[in-house]
DOMAR-686855 format. One record per residue: x, y, z of N, C-alpha, C, O in turn; residue in three letters. Coordinates in pm, whole numbers, padded with zeros to 5 digits, always signed. Example, Ala and Ser with C-alpha at 12.3 -4.5 7.8 and 13.67 -1.06 7.14 Angstrom:
BEGIN
+01319-00569+00780+01230-00450+00780+01320-00330+00780+01424-00332+00846ALA;+01285-00225+00708+01367-00106+00714+01290+00003+00787+01341+00114+00804SER;
REM end
This chain:
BEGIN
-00656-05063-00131-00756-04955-00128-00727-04863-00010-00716-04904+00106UNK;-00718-04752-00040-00691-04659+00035-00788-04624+00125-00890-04587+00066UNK;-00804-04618+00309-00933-04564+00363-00932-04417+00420-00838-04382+00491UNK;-01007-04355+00399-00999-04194+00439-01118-04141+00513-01224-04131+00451UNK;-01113-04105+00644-01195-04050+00704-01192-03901+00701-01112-03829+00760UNK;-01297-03863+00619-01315-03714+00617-01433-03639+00758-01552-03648+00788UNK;-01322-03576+00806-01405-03431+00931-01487-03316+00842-01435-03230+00770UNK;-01611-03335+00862-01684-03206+00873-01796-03157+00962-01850-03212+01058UNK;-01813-03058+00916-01874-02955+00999-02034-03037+00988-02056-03115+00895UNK;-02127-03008+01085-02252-03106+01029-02405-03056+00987-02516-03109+00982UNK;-02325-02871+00950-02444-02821+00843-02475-02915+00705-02413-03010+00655UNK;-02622-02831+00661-02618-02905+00517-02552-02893+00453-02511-03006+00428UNK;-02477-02793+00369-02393-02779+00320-02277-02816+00337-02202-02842+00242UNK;-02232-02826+00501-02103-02861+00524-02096-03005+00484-02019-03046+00397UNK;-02190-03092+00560-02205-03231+00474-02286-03249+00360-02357-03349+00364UNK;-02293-03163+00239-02325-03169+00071-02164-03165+00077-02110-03269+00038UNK;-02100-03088+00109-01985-03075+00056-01862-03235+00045-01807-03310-00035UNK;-01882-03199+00224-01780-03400+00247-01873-03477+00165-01814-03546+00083UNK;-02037-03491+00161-02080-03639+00063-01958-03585-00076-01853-03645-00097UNK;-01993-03497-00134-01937-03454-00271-01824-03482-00287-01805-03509-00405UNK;-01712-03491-00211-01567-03553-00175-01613-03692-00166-01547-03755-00249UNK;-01662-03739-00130-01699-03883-00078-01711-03948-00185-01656-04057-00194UNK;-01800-03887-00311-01815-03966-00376-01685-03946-00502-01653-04038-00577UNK;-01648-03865-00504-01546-03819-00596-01418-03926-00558-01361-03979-00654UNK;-01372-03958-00423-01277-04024-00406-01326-04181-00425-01241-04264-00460UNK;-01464-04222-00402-01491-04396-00406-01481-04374-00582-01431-04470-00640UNK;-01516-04276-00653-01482-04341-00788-01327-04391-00843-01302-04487-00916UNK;-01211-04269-00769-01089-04336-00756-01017-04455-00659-00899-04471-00626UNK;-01151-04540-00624-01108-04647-00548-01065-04670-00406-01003-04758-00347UNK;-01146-04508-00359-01111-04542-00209-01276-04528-00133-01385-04474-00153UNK;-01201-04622-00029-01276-04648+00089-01379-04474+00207-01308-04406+00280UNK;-01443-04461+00202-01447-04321+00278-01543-04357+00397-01606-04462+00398UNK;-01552-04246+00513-01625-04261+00588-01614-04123+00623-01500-04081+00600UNK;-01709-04019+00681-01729-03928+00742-01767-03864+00867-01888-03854+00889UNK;-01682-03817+00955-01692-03802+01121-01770-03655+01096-01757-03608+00983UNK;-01863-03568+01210-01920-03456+01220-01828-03391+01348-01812-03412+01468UNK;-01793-03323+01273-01719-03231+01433-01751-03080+01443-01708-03014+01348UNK;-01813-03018+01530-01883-02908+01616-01755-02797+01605-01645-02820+01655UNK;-01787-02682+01535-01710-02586+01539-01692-02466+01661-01796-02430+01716UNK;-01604-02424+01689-01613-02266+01774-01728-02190+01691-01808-02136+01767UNK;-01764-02168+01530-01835-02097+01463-01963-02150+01529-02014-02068+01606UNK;-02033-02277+01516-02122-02320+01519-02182-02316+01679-02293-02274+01711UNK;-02095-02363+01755-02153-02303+01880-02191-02164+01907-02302-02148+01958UNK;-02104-02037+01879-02120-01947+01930-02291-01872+01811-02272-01837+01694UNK;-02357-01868+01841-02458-01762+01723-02502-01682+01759-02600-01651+01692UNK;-02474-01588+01880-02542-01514+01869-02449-01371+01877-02493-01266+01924UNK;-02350-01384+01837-02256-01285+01756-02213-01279+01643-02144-01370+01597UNK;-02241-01187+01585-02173-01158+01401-02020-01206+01420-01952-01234+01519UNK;-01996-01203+01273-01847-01250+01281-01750-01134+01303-01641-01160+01354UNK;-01780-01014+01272-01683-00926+01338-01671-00862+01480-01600-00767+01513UNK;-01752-00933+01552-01772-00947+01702-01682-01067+01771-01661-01074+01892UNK;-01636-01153+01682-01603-01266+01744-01439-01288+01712-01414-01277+01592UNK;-01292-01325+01819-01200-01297+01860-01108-01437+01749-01135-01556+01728UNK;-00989-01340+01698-00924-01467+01662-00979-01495+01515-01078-01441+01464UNK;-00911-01573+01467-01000-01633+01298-00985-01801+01321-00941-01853+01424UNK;-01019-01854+01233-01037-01964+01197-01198-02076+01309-01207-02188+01359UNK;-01303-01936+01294-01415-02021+01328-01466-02156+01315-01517-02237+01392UNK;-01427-02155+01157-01563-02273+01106-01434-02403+01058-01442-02488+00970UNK;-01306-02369+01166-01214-02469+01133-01127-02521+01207-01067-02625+01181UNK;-01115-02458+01298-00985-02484+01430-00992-02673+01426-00924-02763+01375UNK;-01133-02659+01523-01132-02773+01546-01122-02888+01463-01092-02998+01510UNK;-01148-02865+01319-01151-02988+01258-01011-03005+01219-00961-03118+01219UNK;-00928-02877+01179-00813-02864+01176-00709-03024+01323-00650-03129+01298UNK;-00730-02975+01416-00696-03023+01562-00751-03164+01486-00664-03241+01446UNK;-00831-03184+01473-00890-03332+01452-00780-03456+01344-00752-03576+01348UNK;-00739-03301+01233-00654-03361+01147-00500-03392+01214-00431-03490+01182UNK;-00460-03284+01316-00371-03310+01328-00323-03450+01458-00233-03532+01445UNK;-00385-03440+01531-00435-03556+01622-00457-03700+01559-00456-03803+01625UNK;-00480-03692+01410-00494-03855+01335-00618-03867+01369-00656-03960+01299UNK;-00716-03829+01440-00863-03825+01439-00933-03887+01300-00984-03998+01285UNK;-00915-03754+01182-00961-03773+01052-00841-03736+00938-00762-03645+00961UNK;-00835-03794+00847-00755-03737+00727-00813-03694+00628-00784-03718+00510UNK;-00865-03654+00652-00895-03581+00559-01004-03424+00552-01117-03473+00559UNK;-01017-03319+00545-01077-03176+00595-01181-03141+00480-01115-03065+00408UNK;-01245-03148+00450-01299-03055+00368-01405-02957+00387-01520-02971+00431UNK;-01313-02805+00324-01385-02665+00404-01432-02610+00290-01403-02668+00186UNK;-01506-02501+00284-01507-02381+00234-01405-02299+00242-01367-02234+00339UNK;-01346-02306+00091-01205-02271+00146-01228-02127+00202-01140-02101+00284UNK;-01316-02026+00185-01273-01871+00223-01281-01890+00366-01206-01811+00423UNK;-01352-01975+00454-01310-02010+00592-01175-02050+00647-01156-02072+00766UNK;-01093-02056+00563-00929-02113+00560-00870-01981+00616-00868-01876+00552UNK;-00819-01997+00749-00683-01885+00779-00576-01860+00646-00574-01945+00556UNK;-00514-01775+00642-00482-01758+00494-00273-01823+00547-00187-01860+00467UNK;-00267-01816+00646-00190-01882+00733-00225-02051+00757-00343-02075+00783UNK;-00160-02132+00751-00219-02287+00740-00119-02325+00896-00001-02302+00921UNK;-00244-02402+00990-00101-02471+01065+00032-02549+01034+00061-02604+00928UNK;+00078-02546+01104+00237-02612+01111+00172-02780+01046+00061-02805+01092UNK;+00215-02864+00971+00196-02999+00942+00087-03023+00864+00058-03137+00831UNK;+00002-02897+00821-00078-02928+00729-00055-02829+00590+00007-02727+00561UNK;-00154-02938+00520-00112-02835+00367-00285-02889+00276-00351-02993+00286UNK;-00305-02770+00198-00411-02760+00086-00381-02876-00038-00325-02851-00144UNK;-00437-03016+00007-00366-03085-00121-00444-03052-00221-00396-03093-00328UNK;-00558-02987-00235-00657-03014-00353-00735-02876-00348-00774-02842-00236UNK;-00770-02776-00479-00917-02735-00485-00960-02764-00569-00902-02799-00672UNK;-01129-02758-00541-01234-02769-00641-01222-02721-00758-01107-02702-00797UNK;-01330-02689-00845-01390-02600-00943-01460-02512-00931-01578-02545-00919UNK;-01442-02413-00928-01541-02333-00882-01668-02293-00920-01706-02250-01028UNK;-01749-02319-00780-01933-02275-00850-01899-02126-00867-01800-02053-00855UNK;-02002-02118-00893-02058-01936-00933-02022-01858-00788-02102-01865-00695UNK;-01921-01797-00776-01906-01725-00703-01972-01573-00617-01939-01505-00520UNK;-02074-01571-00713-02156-01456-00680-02261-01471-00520-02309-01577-00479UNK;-02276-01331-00453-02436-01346-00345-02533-01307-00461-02531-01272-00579UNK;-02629-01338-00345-02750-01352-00371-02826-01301-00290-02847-01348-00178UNK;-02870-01214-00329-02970-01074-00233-03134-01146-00223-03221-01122-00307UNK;-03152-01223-00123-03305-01327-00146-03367-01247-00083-03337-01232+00035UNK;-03487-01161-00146-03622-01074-00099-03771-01138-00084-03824-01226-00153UNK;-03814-01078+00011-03951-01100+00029-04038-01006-00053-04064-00885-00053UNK;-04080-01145-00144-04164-01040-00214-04243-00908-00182-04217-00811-00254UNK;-04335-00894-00087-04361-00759-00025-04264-00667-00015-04295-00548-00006UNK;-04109-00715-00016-04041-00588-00009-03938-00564-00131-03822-00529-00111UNK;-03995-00588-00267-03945-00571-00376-04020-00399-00441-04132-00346-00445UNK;-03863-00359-00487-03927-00245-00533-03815-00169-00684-03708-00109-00689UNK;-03929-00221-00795-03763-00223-00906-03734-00107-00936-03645-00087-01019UNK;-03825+00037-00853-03699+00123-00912-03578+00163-00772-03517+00271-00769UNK;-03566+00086-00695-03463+00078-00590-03361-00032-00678-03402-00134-00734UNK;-03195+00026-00676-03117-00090-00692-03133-00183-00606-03164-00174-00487UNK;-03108-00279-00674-03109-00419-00659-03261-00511-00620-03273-00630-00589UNK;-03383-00387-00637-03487-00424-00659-03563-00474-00494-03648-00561-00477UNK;-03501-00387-00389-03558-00424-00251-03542-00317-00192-03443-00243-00190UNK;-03682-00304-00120-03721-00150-00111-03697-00101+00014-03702-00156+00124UNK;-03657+00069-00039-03604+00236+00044-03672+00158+00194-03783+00111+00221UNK;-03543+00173+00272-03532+00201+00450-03550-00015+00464-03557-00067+00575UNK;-03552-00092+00347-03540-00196+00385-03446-00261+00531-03366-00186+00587UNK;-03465-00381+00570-03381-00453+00712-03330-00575+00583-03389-00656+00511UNK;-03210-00540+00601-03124-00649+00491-03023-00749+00633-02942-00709+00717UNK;-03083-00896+00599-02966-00986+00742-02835-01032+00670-02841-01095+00564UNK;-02692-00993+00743-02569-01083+00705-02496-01043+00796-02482-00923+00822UNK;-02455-01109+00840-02334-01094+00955-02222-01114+00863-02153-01189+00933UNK;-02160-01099+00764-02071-01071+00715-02027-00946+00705-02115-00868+00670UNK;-01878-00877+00732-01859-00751+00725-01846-00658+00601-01857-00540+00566UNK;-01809-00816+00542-01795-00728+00357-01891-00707+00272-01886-00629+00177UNK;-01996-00788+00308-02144-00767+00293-02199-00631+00349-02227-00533+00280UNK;-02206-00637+00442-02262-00439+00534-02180-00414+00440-02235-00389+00332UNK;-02042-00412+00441-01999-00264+00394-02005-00226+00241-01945-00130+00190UNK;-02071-00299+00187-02081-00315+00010-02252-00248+00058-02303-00137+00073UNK;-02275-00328+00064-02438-00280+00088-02453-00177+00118-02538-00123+00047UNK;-02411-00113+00196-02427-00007+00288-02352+00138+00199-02396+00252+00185UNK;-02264+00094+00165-02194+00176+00011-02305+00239-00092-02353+00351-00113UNK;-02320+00095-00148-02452+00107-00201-02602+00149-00189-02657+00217-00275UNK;-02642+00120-00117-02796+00147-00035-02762+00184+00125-02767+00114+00226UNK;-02723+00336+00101-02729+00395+00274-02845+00401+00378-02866+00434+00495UNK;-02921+00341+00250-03088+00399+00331-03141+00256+00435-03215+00265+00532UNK;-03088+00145+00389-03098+00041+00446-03057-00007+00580-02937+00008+00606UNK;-03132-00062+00671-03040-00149+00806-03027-00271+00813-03109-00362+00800UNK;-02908-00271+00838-02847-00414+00849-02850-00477+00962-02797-00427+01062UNK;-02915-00599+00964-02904-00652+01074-02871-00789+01131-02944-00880+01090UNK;-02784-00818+01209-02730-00929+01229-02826-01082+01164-02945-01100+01189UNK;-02734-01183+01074-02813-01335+01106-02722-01461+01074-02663-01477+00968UNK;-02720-01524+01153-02623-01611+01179-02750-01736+01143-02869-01730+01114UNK;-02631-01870+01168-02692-01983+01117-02661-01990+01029-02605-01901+00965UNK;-02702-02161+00973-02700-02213+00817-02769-02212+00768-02882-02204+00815UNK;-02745-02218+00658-02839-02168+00465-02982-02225+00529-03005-02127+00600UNK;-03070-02297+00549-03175-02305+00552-03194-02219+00724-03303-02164+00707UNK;-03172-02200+00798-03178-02124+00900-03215-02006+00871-03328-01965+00899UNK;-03124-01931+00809-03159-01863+00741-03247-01803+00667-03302-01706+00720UNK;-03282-01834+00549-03379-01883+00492-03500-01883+00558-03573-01793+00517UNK;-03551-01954+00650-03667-01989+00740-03661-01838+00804-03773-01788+00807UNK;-03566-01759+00853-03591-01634+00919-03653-01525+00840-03725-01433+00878UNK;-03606-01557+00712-03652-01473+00621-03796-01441+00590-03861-01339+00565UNK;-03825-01602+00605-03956-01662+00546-04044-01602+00691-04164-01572+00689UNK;-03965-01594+00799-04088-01578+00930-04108-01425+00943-04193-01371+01013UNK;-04016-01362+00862-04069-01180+00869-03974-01110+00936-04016-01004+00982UNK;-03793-01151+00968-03760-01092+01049-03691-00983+00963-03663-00870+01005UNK;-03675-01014+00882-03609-00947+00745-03660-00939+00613-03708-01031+00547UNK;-03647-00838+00585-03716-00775+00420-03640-00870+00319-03704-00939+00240UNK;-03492-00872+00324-03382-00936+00228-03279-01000+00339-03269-00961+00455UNK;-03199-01116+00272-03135-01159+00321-02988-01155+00217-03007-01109+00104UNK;-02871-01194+00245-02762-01233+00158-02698-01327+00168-02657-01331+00284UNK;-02653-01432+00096-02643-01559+00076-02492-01566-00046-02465-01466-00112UNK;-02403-01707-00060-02368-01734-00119-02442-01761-00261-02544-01828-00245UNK;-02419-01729-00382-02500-01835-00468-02473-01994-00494-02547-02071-00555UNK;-02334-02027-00425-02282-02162-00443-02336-02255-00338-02324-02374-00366UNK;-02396-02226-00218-02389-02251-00155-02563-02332-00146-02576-02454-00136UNK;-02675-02238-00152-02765-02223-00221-02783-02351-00392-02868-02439-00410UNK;-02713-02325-00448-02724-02425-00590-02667-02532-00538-02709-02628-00603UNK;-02571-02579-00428-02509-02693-00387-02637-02779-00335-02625-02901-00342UNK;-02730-02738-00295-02832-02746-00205-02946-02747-00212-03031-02753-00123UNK;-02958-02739-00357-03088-02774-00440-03219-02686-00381-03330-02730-00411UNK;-03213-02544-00286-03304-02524-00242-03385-02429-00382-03349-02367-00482UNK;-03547-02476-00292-03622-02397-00391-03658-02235-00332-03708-02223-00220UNK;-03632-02136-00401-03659-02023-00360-03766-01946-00438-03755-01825-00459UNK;-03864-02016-00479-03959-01934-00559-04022-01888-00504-04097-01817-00571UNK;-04055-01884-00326-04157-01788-00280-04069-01654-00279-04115-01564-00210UNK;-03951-01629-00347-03884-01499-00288-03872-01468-00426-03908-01533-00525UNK;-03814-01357-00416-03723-01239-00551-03587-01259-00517-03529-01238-00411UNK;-03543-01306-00635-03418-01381-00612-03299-01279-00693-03289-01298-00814UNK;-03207-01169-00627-03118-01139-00731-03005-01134-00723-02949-01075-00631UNK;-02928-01211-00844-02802-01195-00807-02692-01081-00844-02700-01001-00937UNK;-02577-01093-00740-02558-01000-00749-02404-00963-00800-02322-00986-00711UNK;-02342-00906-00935-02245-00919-01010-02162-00885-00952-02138-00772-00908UNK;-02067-01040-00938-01927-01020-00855-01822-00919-00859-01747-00877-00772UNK;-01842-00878-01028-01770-00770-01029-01785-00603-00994-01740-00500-01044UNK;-01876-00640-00877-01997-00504-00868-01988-00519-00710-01947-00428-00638UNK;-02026-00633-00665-02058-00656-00524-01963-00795-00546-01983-00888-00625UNK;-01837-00774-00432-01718-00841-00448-01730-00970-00380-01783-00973-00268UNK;-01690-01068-00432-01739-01175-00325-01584-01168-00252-01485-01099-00277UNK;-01613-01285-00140-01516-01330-00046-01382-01432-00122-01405-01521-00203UNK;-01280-01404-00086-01153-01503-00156-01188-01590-00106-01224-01630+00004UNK;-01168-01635-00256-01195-01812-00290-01383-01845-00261-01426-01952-00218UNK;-01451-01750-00291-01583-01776-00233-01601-01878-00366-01543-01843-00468UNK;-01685-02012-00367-01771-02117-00410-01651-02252-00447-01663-02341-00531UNK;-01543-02226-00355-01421-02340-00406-01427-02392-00258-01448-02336-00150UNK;-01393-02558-00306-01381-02634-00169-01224-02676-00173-01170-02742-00262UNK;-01162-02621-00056-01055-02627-00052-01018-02771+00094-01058-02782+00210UNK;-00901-02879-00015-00956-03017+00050-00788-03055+00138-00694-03104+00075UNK;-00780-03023+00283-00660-03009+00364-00642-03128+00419-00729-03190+00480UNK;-00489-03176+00394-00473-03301+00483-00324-03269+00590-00277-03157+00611UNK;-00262-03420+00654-00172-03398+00680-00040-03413+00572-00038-03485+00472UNK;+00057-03334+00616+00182-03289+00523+00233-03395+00522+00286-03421+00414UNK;+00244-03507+00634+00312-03618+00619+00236-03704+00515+00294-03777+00435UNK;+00074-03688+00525+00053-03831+00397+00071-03778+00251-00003-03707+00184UNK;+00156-03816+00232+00211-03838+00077+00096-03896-00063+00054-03853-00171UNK;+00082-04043+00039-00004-04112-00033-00153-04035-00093-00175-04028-00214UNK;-00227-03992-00011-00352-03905-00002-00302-03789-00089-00363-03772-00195UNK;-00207-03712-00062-00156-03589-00185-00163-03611-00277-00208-03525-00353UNK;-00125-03733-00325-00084-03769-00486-00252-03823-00492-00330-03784-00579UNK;-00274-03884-00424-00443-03901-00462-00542-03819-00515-00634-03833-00595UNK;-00507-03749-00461-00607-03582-00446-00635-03492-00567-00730-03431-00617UNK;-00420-03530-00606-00413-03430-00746-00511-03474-00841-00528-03385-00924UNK;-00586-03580-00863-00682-03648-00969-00799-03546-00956-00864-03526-01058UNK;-00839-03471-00831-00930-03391-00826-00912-03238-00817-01006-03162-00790UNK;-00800-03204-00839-00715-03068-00840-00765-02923-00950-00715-02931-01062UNK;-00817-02849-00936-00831-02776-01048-00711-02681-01066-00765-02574-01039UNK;-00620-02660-01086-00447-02588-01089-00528-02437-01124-00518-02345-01044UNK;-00606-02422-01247-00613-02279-01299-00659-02193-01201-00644-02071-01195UNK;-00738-02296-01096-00827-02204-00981-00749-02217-00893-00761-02111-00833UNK;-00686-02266-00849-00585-02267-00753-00498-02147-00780-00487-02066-00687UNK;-00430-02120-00902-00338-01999-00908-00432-01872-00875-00393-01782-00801UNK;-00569-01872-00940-00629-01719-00894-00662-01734-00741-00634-01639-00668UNK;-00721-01850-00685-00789-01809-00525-00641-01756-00451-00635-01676-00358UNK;-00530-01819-00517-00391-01813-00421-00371-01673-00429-00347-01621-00320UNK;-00375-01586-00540-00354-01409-00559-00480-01410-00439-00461-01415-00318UNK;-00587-01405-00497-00690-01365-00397-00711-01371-00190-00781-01309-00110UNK;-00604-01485-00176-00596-01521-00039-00473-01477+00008-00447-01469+00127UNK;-00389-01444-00093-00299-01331-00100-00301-01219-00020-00238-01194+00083UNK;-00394-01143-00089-00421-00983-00052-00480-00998+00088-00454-00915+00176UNK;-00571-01119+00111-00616-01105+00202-00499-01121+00344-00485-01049+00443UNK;-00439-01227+00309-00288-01239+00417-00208-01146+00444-00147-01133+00550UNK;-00204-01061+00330-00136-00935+00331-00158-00786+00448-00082-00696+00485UNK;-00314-00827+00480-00409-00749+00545-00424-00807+00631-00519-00779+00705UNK;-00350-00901+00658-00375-00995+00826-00486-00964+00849-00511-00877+00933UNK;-00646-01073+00727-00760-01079+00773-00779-01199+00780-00696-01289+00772UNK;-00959-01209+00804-00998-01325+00833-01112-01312+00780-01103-01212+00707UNK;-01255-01372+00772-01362-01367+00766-01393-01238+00779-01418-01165+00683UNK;-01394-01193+00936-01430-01097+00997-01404-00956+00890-01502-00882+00881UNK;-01312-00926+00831-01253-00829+00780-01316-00764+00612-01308-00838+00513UNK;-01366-00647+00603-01424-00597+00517-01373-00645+00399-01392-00541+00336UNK;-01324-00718+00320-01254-00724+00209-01320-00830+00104-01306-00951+00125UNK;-01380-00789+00007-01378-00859-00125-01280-00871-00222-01253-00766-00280UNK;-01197-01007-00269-01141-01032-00379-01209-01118-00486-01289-01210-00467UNK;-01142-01050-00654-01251-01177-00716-01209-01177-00855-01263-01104-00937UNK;-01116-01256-00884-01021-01294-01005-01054-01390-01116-01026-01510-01116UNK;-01123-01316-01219-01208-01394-01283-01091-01494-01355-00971-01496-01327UNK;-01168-01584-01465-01112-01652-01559-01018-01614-01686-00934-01680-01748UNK;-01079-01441-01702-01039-01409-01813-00908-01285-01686-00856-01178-01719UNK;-00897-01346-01574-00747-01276-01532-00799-01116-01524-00718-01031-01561UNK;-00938-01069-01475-00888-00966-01406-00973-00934-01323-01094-00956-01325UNK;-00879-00855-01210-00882-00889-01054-00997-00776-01013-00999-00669-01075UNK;-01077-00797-00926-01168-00689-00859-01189-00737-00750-01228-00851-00724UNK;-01147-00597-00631-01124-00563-00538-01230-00454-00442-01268-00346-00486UNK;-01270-00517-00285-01323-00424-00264-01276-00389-00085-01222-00477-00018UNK;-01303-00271-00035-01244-00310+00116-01272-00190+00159-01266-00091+00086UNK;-01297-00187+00249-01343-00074+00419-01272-00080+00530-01241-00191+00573UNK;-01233+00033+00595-01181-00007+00736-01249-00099+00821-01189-00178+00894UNK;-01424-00087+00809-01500-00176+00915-01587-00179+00834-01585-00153+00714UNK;-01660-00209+00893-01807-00316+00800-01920-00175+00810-02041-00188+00792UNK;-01857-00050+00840-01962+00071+00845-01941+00177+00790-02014+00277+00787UNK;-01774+00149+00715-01708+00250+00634-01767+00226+00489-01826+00124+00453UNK;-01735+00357+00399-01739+00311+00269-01658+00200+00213-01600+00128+00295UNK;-01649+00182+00121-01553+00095+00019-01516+00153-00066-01593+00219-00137UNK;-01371+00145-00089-01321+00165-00172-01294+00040-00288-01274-00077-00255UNK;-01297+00082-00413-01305-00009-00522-01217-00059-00593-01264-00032-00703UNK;-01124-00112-00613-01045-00116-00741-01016-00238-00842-01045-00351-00803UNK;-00961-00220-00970-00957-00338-01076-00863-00325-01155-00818-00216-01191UNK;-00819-00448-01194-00685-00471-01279-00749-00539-01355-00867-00567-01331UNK;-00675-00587-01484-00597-00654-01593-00498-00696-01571-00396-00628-01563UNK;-00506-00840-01554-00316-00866-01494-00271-00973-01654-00330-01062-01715UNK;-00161-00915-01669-00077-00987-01754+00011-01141-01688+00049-01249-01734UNK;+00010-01085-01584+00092-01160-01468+00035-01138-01374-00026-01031-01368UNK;+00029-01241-01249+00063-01246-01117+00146-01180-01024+00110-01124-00921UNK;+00256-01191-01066+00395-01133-00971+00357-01001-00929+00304-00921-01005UNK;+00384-00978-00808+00370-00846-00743+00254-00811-00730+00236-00725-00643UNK;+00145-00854-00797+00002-00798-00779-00049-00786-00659-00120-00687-00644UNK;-00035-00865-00556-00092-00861-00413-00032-00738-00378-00094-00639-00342UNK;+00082-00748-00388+00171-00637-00337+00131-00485-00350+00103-00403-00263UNK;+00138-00474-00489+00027-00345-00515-00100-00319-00487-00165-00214-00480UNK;-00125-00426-00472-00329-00393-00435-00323-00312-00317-00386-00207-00305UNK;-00210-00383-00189-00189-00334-00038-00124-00193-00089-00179-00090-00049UNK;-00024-00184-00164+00003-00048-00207-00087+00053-00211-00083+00154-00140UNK;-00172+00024-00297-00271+00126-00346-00398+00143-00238-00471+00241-00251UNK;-00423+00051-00138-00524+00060-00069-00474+00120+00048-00553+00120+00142UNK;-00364+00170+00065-00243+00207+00129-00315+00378+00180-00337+00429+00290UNK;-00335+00429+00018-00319+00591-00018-00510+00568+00037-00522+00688+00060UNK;-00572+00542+00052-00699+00542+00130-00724+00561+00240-00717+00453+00299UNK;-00754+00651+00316-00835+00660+00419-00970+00636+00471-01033+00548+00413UNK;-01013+00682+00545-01203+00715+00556-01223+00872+00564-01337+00920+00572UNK;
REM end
């Protein structure tokens, strides 16, 4: 029997996610146990993410943990993944992917359905995400955005205390998590409209390059079809030497076609674009092409 100590982060979600590995691997006969390790992301909160230096927040350290023999086993959110992997490690496994879409969660008092997206003129919308402002802000100029950090129920609770009209949220993240949101106006919001983040609702599961054994384990939980689209999608983003921080939505459906969204900063417009891909090959390549002939 194989034993595997999986590192995570020690939000709810971060541990919904390792239990969810946990139990997926004791049905293939292994042993598990789970360590909590404290991120650079998690300490720092009281800066947005495009305030904050460097990428790989919500991972360095657990990363270091793997490579040290600490834990073997990582499991992230993959769009938190440098699109660059350290030296000795490798992606043995992704998920399936949940519903990749946000989720615009309103206070009822500030619902208003003839405003898109149903939350009302000169609203305070919270996300410290940059691709979030800058979609939003595209969309609804009339709105202010204002910083909110923390995890999904953190969140949530700020909402609930009045600091914000609307908030924006994963929807995977949220359904992983069984929360109830019926005191709010809940809407979601069409990925192919409002772009999510590469690889947003896939858990992408990193070990070391040397264990062999654990690789071949893993493939039992592998989804390949999602693996080829998040890989275009984390693509473009590598291409753009980004990170989190960086305005950019990718989002490559099932039926293979690609939608794209991106800003110089999280205060510029967005520019939009979408394919039909017959193929893969070269597609990253052109996206950077074409986002090329854009300015502000």
């Amino acid at each position: 029997m194989k034993h595997v100590v999986i590192g995570s982060r020690g939000s709810d979600l971060a541990l919904w996610q390792a239990y969810f590995v946990k139990s997926e691997l004791e049905k293939i006969n292994c042993s598990v146990e789970i360590k909590i390790i404290k991120t650079q992301g998690d300490k720092i909160q009281h800066l947005s993410f495009d305030k904050l230096e460097g990428k790989g927040f919500f991972t360095k350290e657990i990363e270091n943990a793997l490579l040290d023999g600490s834990i073997d086993l990582a499991v992230h959110s993959h769009k938190d993944l440098e699109t660059t992997p350290p030296e000795k490690l490798v992606i043995a496994a992704v998920s399936e992917r949940a519903n990749p879409a946000d989720l615009l969660l309103i206070n009822k008092n500030a619902v208003d359905d003839s405003q898109k997206w149903m939350v009302k003129k000169n609203a305070i919308i919270g996300t410290s995400s940059a691709r979030r402002k800058s979609q939003v802000l595209t969309h609804r100029p009339d709105v202010t955005i204002n910083d909110l950090r923390g995890n999904v129920p953190t969140r949530i609770n700020k909402l609930r205390d009045g600091g914000y009209d609307a908030i924006l949220l994963a929807k995977a993240g949220v359904d992983r998590l069984e929360l109830d949101l019926s005191e709010f106006h809940v809407e979601v919001l069409d990925p192919k409209e409002f772009v999510p983040a590469p690889a947003q609702g896939v858990l992408g599961l990193q070990i070391r390059e040397e264990d062999t054994v654990l690789f071949d384990i893993l493939q039992k939980m592998n989804a390949p079809e999602v693996q080829k689209r998040i890989e275009l999608e984390r693509k473009i983003l590598n291409l753009l030497d980004g990170g989190c921080q960086l305005p950019l939505g990718v989002y490559c459906t099932e039926a293979d076609e690609l939608f794209v969204s991106f800003a110089k900063n999280a205060h510029s417009p967005c520019v939009y674009l979408n394919y039909t891909l017959s193929s893969f090959d070269g597609v990253a390549e052109n996206v950077i092409l074409e986002l090329s002939t854009y300015s502000d």
